[in-house]
Each structure stands twice: as structure tokens, then as C-alpha cells.
BAVOPA-726585 format. One record per residue: x, y, z of N, C-alpha, C in turn; residue in three letters; residue number from 1. Coordinates in steps of 0.05 Angstrom, whole numbers, plus 5000, padded with zeros to 4 digits. Layout:
! residues N
X,Y,Z,X,Y,Z,X,Y,Z,ALA,NUM
...
***
This chain:
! residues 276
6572,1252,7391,6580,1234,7370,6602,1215,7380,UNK,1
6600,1192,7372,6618,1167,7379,6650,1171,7370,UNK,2
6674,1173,7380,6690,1178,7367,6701,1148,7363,UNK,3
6706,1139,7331,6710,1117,7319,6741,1128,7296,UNK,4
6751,1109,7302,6774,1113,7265,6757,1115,7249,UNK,5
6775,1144,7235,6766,1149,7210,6769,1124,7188,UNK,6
6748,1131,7167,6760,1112,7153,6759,1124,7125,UNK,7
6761,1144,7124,6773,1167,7099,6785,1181,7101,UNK,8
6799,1195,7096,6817,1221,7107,6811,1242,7079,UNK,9
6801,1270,7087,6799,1288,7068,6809,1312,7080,UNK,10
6819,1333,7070,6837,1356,7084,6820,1374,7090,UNK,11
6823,1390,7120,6803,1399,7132,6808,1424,7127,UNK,12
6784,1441,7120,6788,1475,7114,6793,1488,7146,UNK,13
6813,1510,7148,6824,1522,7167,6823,1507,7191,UNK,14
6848,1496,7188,6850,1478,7216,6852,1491,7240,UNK,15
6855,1481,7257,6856,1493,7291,6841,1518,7289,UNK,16
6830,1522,7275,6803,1551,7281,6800,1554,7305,UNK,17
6789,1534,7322,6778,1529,7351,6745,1540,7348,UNK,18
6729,1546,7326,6714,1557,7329,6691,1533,7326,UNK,19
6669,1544,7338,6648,1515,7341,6623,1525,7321,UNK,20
6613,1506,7304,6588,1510,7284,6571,1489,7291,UNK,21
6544,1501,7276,6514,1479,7272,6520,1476,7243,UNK,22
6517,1456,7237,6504,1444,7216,6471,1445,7211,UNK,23
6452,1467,7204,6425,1463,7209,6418,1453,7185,UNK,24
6431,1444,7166,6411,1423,7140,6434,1407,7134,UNK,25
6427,1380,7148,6445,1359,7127,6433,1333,7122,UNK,26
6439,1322,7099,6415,1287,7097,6443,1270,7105,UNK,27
6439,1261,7132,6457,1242,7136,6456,1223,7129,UNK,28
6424,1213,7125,6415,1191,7117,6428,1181,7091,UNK,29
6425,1194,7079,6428,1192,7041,6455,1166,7044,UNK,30
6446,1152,7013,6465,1137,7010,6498,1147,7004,UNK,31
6504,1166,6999,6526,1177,7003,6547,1181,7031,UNK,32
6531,1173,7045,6548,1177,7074,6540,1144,7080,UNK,33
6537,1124,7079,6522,1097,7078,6544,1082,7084,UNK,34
6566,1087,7074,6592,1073,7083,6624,1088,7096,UNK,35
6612,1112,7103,6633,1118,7125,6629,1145,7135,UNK,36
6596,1147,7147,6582,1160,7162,6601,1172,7194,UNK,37
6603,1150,7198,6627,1156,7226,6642,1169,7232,UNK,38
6664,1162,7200,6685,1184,7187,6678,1213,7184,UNK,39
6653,1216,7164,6649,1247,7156,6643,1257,7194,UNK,40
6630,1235,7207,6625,1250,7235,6653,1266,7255,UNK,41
6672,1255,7249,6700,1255,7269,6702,1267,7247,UNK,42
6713,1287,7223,6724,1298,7203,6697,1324,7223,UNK,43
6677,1317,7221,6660,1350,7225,6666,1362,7249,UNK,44
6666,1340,7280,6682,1347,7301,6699,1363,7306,UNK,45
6724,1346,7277,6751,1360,7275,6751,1391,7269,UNK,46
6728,1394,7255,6723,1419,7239,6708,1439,7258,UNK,47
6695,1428,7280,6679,1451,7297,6660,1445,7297,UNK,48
6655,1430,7275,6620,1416,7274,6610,1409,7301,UNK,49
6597,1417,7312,6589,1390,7336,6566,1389,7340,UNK,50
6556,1396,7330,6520,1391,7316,6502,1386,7288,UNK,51
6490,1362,7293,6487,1363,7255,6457,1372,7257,UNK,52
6444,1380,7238,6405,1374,7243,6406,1355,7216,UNK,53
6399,1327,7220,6393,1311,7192,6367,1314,7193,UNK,54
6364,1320,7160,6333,1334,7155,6322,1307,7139,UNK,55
6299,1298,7145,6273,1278,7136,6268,1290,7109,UNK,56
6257,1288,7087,6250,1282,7063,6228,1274,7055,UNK,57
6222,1258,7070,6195,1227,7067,6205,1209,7092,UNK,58
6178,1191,7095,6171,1182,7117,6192,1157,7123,UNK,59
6212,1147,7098,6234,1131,7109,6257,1140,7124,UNK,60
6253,1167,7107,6283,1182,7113,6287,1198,7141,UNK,61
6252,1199,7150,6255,1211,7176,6259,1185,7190,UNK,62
6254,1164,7188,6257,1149,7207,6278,1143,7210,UNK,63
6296,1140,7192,6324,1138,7187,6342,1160,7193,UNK,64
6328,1189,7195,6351,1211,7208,6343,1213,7245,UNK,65
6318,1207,7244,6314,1196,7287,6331,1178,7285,UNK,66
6338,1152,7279,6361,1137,7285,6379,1141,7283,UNK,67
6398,1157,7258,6425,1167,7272,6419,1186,7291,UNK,68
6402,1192,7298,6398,1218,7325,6395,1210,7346,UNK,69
6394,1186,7346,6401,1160,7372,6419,1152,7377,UNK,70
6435,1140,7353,6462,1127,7349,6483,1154,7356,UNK,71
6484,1182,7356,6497,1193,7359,6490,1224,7368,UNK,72
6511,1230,7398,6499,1253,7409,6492,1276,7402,UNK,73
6514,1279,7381,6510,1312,7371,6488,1317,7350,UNK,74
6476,1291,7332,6457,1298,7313,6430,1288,7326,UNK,75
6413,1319,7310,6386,1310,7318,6364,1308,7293,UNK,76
6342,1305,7295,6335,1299,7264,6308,1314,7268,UNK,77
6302,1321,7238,6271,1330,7224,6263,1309,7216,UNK,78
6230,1318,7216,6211,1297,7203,6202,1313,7182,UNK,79
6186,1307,7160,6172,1312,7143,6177,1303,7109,UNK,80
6162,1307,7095,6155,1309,7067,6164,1331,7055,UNK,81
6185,1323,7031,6190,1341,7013,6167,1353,6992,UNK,82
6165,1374,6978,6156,1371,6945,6144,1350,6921,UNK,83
6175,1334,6929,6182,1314,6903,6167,1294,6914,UNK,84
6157,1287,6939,6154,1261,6955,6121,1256,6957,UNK,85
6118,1281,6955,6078,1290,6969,6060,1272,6947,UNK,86
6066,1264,6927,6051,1245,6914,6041,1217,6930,UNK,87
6050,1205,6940,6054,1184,6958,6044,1192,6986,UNK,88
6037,1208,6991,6026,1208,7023,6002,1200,7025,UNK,89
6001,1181,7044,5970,1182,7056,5969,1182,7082,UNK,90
5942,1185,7088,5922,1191,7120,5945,1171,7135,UNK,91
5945,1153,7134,5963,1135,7157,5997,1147,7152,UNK,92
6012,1155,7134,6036,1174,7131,6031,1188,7153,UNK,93
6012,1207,7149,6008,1233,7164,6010,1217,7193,UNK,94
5999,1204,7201,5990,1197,7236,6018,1189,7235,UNK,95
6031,1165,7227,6061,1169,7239,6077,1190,7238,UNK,96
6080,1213,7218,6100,1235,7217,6086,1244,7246,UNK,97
6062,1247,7255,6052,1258,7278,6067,1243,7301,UNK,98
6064,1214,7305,6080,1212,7316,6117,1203,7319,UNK,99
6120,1204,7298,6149,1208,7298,6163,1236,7311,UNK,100
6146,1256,7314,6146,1272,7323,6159,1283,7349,UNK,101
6141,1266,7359,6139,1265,7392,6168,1247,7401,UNK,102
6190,1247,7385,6209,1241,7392,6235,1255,7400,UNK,103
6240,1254,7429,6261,1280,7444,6288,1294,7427,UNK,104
6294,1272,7396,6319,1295,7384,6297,1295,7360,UNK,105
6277,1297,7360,6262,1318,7329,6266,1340,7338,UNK,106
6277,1363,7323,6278,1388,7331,6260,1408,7321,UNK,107
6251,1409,7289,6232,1411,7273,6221,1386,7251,UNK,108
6203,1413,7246,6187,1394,7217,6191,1404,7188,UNK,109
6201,1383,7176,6204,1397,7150,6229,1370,7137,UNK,110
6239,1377,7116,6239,1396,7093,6214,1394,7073,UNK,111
6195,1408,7080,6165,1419,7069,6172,1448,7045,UNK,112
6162,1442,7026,6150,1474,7013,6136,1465,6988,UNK,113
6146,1480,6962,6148,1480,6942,6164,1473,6926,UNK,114
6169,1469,6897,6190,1469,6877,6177,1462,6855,UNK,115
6184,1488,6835,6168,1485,6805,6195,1482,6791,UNK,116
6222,1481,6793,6239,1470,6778,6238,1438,6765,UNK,117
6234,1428,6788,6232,1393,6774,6210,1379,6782,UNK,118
6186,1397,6795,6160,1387,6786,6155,1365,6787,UNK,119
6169,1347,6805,6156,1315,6811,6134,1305,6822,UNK,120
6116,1329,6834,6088,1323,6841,6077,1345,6830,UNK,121
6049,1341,6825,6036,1362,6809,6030,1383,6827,UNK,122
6036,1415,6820,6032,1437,6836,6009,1438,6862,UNK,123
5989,1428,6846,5956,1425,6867,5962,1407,6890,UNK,124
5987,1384,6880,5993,1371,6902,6016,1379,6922,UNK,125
6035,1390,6907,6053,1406,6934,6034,1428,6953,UNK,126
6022,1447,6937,6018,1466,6959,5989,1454,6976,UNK,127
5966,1435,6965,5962,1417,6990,5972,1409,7003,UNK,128
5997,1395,7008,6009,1380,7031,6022,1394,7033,UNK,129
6030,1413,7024,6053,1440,7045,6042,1454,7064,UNK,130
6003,1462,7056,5985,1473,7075,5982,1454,7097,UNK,131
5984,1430,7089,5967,1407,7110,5997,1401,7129,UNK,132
6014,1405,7123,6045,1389,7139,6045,1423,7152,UNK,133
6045,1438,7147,6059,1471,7151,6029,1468,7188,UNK,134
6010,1470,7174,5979,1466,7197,5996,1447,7223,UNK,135
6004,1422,7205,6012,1400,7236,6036,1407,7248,UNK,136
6058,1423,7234,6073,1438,7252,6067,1453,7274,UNK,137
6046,1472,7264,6036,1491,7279,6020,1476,7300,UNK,138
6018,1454,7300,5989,1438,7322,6020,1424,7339,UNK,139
6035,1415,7327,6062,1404,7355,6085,1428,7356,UNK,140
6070,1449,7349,6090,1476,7356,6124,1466,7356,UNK,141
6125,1460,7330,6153,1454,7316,6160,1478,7299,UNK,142
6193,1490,7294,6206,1508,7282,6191,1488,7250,UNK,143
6196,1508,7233,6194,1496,7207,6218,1494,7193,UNK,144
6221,1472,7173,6247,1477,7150,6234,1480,7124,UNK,145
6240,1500,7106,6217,1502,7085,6240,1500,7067,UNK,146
6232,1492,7038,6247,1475,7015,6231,1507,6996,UNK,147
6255,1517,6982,6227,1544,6961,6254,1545,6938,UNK,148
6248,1529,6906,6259,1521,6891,6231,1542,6867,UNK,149
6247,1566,6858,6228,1582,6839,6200,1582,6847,UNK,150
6194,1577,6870,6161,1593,6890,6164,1612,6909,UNK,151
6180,1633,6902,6184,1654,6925,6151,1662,6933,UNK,152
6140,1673,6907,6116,1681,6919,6092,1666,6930,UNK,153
6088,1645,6915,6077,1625,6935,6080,1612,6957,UNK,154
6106,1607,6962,6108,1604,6984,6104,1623,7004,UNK,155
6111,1649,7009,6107,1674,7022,6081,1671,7019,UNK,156
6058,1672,7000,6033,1682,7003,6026,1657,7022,UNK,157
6028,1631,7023,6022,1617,7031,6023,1608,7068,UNK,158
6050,1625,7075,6062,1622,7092,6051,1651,7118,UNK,159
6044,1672,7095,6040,1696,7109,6003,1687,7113,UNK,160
5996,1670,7097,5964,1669,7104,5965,1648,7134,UNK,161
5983,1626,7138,5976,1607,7152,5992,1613,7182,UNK,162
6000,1652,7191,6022,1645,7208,5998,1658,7232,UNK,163
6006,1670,7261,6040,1672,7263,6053,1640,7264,UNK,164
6077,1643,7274,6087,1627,7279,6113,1626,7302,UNK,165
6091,1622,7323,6109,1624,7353,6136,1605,7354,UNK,166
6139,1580,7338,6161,1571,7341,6180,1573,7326,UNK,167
6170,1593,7306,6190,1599,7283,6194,1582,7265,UNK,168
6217,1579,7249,6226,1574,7223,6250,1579,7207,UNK,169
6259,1564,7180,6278,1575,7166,6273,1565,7147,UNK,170
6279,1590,7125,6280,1591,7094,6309,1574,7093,UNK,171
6304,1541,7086,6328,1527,7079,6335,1535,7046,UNK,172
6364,1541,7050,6386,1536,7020,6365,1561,7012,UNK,173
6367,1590,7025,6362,1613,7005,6373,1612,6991,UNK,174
6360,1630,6968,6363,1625,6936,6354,1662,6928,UNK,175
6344,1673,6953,6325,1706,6939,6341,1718,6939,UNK,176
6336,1750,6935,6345,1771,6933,6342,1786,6969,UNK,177
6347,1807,6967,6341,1822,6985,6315,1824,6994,UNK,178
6307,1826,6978,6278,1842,6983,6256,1813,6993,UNK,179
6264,1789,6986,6257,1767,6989,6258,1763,7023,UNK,180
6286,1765,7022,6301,1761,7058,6287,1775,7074,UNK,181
6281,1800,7063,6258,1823,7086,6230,1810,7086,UNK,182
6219,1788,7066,6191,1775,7076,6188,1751,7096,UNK,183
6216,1741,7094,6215,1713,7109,6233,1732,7136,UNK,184
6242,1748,7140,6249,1760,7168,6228,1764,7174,UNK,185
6202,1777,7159,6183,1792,7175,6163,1769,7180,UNK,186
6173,1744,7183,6165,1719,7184,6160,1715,7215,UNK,187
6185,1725,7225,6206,1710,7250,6225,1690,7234,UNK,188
6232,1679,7218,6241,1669,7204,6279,1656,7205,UNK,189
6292,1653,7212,6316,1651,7198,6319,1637,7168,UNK,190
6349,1654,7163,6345,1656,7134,6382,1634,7129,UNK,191
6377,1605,7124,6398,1594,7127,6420,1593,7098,UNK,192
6443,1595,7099,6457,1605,7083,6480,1578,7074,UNK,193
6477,1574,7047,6489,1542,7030,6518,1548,7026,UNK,194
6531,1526,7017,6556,1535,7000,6552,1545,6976,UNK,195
6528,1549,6968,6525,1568,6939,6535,1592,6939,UNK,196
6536,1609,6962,6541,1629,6973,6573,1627,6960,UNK,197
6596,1619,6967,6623,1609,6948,6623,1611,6920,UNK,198
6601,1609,6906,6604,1599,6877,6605,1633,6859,UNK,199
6614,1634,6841,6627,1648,6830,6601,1669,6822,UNK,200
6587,1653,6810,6552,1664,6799,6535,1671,6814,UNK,201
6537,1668,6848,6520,1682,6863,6519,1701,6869,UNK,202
6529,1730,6855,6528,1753,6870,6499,1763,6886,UNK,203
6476,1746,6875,6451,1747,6884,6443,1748,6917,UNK,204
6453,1721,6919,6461,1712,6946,6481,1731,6959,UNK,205
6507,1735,6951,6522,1748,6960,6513,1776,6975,UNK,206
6495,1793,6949,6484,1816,6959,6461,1813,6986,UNK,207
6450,1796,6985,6428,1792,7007,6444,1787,7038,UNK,208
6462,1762,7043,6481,1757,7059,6499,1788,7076,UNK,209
6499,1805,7056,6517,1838,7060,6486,1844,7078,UNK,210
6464,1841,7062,6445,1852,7084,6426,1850,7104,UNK,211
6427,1813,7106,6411,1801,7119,6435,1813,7148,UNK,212
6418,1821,7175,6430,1816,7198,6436,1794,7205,UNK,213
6468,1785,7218,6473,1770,7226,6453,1753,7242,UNK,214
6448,1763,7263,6434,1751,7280,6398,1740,7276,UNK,215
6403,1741,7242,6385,1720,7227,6394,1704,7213,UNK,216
6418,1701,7210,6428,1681,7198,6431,1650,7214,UNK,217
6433,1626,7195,6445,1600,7200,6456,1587,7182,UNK,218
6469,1574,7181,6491,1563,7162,6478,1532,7168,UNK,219
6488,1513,7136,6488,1490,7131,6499,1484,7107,UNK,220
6503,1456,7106,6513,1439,7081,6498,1442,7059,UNK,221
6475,1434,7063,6451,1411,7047,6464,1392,7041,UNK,222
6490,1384,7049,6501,1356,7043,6490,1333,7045,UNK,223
6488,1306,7020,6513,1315,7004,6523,1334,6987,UNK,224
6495,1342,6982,6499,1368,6952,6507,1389,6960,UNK,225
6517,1404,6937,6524,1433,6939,6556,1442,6953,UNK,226
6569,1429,6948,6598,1432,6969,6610,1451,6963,UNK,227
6615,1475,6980,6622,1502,6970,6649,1500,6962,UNK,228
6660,1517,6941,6687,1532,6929,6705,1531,6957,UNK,229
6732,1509,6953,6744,1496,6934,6740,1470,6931,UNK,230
6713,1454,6942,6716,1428,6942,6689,1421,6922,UNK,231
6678,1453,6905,6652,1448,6888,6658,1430,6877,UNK,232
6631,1408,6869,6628,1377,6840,6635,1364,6869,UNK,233
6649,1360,6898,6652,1332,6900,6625,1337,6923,UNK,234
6629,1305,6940,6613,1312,6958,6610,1323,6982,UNK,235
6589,1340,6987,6590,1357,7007,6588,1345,7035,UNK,236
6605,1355,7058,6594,1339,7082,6602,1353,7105,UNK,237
6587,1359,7124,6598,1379,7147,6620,1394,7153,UNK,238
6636,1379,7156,6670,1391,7159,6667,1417,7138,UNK,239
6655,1415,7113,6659,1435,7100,6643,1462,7108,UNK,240
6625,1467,7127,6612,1483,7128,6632,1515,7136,UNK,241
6658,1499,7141,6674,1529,7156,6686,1535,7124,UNK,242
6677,1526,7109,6687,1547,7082,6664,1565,7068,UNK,243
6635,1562,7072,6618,1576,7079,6615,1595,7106,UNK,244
6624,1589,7126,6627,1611,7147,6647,1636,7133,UNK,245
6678,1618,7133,6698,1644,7117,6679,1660,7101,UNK,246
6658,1652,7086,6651,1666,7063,6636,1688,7070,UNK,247
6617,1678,7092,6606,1700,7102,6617,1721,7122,UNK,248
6632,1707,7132,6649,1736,7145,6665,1746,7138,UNK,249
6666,1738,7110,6685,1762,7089,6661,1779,7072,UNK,250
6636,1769,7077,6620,1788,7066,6613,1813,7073,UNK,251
6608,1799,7104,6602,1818,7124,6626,1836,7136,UNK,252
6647,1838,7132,6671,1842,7145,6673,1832,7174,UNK,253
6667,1812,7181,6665,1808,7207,6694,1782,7218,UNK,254
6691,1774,7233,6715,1757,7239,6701,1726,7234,UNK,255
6715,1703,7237,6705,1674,7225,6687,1675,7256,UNK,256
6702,1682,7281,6696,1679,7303,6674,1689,7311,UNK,257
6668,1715,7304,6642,1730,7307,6621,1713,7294,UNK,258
6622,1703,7271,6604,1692,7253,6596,1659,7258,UNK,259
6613,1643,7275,6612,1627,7285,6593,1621,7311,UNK,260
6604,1645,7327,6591,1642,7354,6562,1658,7343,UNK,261
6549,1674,7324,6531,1688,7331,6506,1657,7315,UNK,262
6515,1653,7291,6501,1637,7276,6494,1613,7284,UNK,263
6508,1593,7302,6509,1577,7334,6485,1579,7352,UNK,264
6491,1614,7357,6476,1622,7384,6443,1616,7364,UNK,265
6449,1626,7341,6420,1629,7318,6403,1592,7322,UNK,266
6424,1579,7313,6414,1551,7318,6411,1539,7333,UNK,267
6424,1540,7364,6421,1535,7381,6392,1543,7393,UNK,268
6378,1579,7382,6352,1594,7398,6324,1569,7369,UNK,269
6329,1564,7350,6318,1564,7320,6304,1539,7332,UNK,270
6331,1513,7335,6323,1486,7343,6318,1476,7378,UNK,271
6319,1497,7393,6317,1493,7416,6337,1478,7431,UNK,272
6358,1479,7426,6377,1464,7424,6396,1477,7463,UNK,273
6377,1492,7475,6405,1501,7506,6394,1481,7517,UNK,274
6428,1473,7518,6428,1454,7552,6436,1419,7542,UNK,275
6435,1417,7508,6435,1402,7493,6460,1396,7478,UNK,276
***
């Protein structure tokens, strides 16, 4: 990442940590970072950040998260189609997400799944293009990022019919229980962990995090949204991810440092990321 003057200043959770994080889900793209992208970059640095994965959405947004993954060393970018987006795809979509692909910082494909909460494409049409995008992963042997908003079981049934899956994957912004976490491990799966995890009402989360093994875990933003306890309602943006780390290694009893270097080593094996 380019180091430029900030041109915001926001107060950074546990300073001098020294400890180093991935960011494995963030929309850098989004208009929320549009005017001082640079800034949240040198604020995440400051923070340990030194890797972002900006995740694609739809076919503008991937093109737009490969270009900051040009414009800057440490971020690399996903391609794919959300849920909300799959109304709008056609045959010529598909051939460029194919080759947008074939570009040296795509790391995976996705954010692909489900979501029957807000239902912006009709059901018949998500889990067609979740089968058909999930298939072209598997044909450019890309990790997956899967989107699962109230489809635990469809997505699992869906996922357990179309695997294995030699390059793996991650259940982005879990939302299950325990017993959920044991289908997408027995995936190969990592199981990546939000600032919701902070919020007062997740003991849900909370309990799964006590039992998911570390060394399935990964940590992210989803920023802008979701900015964990104490900075919940504003916007979320890398730097904050070490107040989701604290969280989990007070779940786990483990140290910030253990939880840093293991969930790292997780993103670093997930996105293919040694030597990078």
C-alpha cells in the first residue's frame, strides 16, 4: 500500500499491538471509502492491517476491486455476483467474470450464495447462479467466498452436492450456530468471523467462536458495514478489525497475539497468499 497523508484521523483500537492481521472481506470499492480510501489504507497499516481481500459483488465492482489491487500492494480482489445482483447476469457477464479471473491479485471467487432476508432476486434465480458461479469456481480452481443470509440449509445442501472442493472456501460474516460451523468445516471450509461477534445480542455467534478451532478461523470487516463495539452505527473500515480479534481471544482465552498470527497464517493458506 502507498503510504500517502492521511486525510482523516480516527483513534486507533490498541495501539502499538505490533501484531499483524488479514482483512479477508472488505468492499473497498463502495462509495463510502470514495473519498479518502488512502487514509482508511495508512489508518489499517497503522493497525496491523497489511492485507485487505476487496470482495466483487457484481461485474462493476469486481472490476473496480482488481483496480485498487493494482493501485495498491497489500490489497487483492474477488470476482463474482452477489444474491441481490444475479437478476442482471448474462452469458457475456459470465465470459468476462471468467476472464477477470485470470488476473494475478484475484485471490477467489465470490461473494456468491443465497439470501432470503431481502430477496432482491427471485429464489429460482439465486440458487441458479450460485450453482452456475460455485461450477466456474471449481473449473479456475478458486477458494470460494459464500454470502448465507437465512439459507443455512440450502446453501449446505447445495454446496455438499456440488463439492469436493480442493481449493477450499469460506462461510463469509457467519451468522450459525455450532452445529452449522461443523457442516461448513466438514467442507474444508473456513469459517470467517464479523464485528457482530462484539455486539451485545450475539451470544449465538459467541458460542460457536468458543468452539470453532482456531485454526479455522479468519477474521474481517465486511466494511463498510457492521463496525464492531465501540465504534457500532459508524463506518466500518479495516483498522477496526483488531477490536474483533480482542473479541475473539477473549472468547477463546487465548492472547490478541496467538489469534493474530494463527488467523493470518489461516488467510494467508485460504487466499494463497505465501511469498505475497
Amino acid at each position: 500500500m502507498e503510504n500517502t497523508t492521511r486525510k482523516k484521523e480516527i483513534p486507533l483500537p490498541l495501539p502499538g499491538h505490533g501484531v499483524k492481521l488479514i482483512d479477508t472481506h472488505c468492499h473497498l470499492d463502495m462509495p463510502a471509502y470514495q473519498t479518502d480510501c488512502e487514509a482508511v489504507l495508512l489508518r489499517a497499516l497503522a493497525a496491523g492491517v497489511s492485507r485487505i481481500i476487496s470482495v466483487g459483488i457484481d461485474l462493476a465492482s469486481s472490476r473496480r476491486a482488481i483496480a485498487l489491487a493494482e493501485q495498491y500492494e497489500g490489497v487483492y480482489a474477488t470476482v463474482g455476483v452477489h444474491p441481490h445482483n444475479v437478476a442482471e447476469l448474462t452469458e457475456g457477464d459470465y465470459a468476462e467474470l471468467q476472464s477477470l479471473c485470470r488476473h494475478p491479485k484475484v485471490v477467489a471467487y465470490g461473494e456468491i450464495g443465497l439470501d432470503y432476508v431481502k430477496n432482491y432476486a427471485p429464489v429460482s434465480l439465486q440458487k441458479e447462479h450460485f450453482a452456475r458461479q460455485v461450477a466456474l469456481a471449481r473449473q479456475l480452481h478458486l477458494p470460494l467466498v459464500i454470502h448465507d443470509r437465512e439459507a443455512h440449509d440450502e446453501i449446505m445442501e447445495m454446496l455438499e452436492g456440488a463439492g469436493p472442493f480442493p481449493a477450499g472456501g469460506v462461510m463469509h460474516c457467519f451468522s450459525g450456530d455450532g452445529a452449522f460451523a461443523r457442516r461448513v468445516l466438514a467442507l474444508g471450509f473456513y469459517i470467517s468471523i464479523p464485528g457482530v461477534v462484539t455486539f451485545a445480542k450475539a451470544e449465538i455467534l459467541r458460542e460457536a467462536v468458543r468452539e470453532i478451532p482456531l485454526g479455522s478461523l479468519v477474521l474481517e470487516t465486511d466494511g463498510p458495514f457492521l463496525a464492531p463495539v465501540p465504534q457500532r452505527g459508524k463506518r466500518n473500515e479495516p483498522s477496526l478489525l483488531l477490536f474483533t480479534a480482542q473479541k475473539v481471544a477473549e472468547l477463546k482465552g487465548l492472547s490478541l497475539d496467538e489469534v493474530a498470527r494463527q488467523t493470518t497464517m489461516n488467510g494467508v493458506h485460504l487466499f494463497g497468499l505465501e511469498g505475497r
